[in-house]
C-alpha positions in Angstrom: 0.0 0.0 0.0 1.0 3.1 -1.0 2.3 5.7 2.0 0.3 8.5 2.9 1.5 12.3 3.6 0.5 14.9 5.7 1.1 18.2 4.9 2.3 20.4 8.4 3.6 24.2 8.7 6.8 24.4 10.5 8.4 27.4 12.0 10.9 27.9 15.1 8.0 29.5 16.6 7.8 33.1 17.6 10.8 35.3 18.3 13.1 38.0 17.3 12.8 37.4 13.3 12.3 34.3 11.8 15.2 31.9 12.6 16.0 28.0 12.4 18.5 26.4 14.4 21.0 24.0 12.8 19.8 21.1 15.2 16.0 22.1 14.3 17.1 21.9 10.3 19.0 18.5 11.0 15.6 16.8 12.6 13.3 18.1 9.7 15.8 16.8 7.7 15.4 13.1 9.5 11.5 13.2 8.0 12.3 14.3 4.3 13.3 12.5 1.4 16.5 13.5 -0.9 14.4 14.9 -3.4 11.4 16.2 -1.3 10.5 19.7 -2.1 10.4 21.9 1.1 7.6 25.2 0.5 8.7 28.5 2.1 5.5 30.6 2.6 5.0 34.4 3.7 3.3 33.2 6.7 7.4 32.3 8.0 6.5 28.9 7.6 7.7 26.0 5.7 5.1 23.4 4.5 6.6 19.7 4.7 4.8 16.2 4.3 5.5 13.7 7.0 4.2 10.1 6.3 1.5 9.2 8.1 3.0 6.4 10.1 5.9 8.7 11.4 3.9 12.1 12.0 3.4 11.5 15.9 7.2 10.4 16.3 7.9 13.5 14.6 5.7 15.8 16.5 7.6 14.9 19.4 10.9 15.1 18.1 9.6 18.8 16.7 9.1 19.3 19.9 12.3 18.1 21.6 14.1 21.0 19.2 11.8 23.8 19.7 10.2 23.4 16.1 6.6 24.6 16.2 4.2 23.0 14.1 0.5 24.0 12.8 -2.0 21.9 10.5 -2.6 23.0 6.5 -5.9 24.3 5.3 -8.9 25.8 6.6 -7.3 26.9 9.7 -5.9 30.4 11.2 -2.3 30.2 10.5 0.4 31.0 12.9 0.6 34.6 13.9 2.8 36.6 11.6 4.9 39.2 13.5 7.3 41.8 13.2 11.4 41.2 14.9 11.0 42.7 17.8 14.0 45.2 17.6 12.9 46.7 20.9 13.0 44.3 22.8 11.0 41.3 24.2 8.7 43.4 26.6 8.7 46.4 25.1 7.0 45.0 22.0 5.1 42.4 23.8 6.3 39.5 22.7 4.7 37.4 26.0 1.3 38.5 24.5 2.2 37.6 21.2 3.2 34.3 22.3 -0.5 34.0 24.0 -2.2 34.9 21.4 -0.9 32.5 18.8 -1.1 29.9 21.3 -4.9 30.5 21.5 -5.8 30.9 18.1 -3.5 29.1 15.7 -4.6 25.9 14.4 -8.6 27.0 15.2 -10.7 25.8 12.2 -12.5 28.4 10.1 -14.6 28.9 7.2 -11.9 29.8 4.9 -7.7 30.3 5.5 -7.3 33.3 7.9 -3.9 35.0 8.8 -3.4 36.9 11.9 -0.6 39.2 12.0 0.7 41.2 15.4 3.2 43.8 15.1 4.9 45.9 18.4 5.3 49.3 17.3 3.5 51.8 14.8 6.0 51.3 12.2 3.9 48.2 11.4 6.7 45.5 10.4 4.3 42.2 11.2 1.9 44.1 8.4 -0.5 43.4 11.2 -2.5 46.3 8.8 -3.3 44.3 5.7 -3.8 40.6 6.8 -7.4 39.4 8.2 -6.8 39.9 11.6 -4.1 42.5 12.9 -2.8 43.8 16.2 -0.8 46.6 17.1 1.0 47.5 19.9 0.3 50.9 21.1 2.4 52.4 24.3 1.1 49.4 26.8 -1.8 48.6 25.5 -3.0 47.0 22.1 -5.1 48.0 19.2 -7.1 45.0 16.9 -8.0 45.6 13.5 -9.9 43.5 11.0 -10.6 42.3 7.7 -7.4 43.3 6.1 -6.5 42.1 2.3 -2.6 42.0 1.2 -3.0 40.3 -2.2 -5.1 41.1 -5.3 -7.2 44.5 -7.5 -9.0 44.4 -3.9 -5.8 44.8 -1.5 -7.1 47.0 1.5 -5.6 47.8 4.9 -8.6 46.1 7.8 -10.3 48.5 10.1 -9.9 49.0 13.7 -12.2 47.3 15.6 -10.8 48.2 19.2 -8.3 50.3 20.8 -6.6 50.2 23.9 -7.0 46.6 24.8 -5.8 45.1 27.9 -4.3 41.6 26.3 -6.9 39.4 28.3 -9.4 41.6 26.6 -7.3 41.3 23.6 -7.3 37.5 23.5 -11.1 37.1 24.3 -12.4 39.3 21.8 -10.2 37.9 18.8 -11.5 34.3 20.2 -15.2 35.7 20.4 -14.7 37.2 17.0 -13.3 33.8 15.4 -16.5 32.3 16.9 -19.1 34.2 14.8 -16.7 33.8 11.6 -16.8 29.9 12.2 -21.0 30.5 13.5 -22.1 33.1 10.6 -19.0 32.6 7.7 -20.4 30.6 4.3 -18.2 27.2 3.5 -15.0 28.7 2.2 -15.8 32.4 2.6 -12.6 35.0 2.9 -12.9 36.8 6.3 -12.2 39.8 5.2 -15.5 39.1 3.0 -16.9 38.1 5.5 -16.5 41.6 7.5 -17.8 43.5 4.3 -20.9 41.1 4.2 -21.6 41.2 7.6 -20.6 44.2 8.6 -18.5 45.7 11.7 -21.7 47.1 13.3 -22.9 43.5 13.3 -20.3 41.9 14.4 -19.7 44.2 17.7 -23.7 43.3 18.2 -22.8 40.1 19.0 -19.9 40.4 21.2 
């Protein structure tokens, strides 16, 4: 019978830029064939397939190495963020780390990309992907239904500012609740804002 693949995103997880440690590159290496193709994507992420019979062994050794790893499709994607040239606190990196811990790998309607950036000068792009947090002084501002690619690119709104980031975290979750409640089958979010509307959605908060 023939083997089966599973396609996983793989990054080094979230930090100061977007780095992979030679131990991390030697275990992804213990999982992929000479001639396997390895996908860099703009999420920071590199999209490998593990056969099926050795994915949980190489969870674990992902994990022994620090590799973070999130499923392919219909999911929010790890947080994209900026590097964090001011430091770990200063740009909240601790609620950065929270954040993607709550909502990456959360099934949705259609692909969404959060993005989180620490400072005004808006590295992460936390502007133009679906969901998008800034950093402002100590507290944080969420914007929504952004579009980087295509004749409809947009920057998203701003839904809320000057979060406190437990406020932060609940409202994004509450807010990937109606998308997955009120979303059609394979629906954009940031179409998904325009259909249903920001008024709407803070109704239902």
């Amino acid at each position: 019978m023939k083997e089966k693949y599973i396609p996983i995103a793989v990054n080094g997880g979230i930090g100061f830029g977007s780095w992979l440690k030679p131990k991390q590159l030697m275990v992804l290496g213990e999982y992929l064939e000479d001639d396997q193709e390895v996908e860099l994507t703009t999420l920071q992420q590199l999209i490998i397939k593990i056969p099926e019979t050795q994915l949980e062994e190489a969870k674990q050794r992902f994990d022994e190495v620090g590799l973070h790893y999130y499923k392919v499709g219909n999911f929010v994607k790890s947080l994209r963020t900026c590097n964090f040239c001011k430091g770990e606190e200063e740009e909240g990196m601790p609620v950065a780390k929270e954040l993607n811990k709550r909502i990456a790998g959360q099934e949705v309607p259609f692909t969404l990309r959060p993005a989180y950036t620490g400072c005004p000068v808006g590295c992460g792009e936390s502007l133009v992907n679906d969901i998008g947090v800034m950093k402002k002084k100590d507290l944080y501002q969420l914007y929504i239904g952004g579009q980087a690619k295509g004749y409809n690119a947009h920057v998203g709104k701003l839904f809320a500012d000057d979060l406190e980031p437990e406020d932060l975290y609940s409202l994004v979750d509450r807010i990937l609740e109606i998308y997955r409640e009120k979303g059609r089958k394979r629906e954009k979010f940031s179409k998904f804002v325009n259909r249903y509307g920001m008024e709407k959605i803070k109704e239902e908060l």
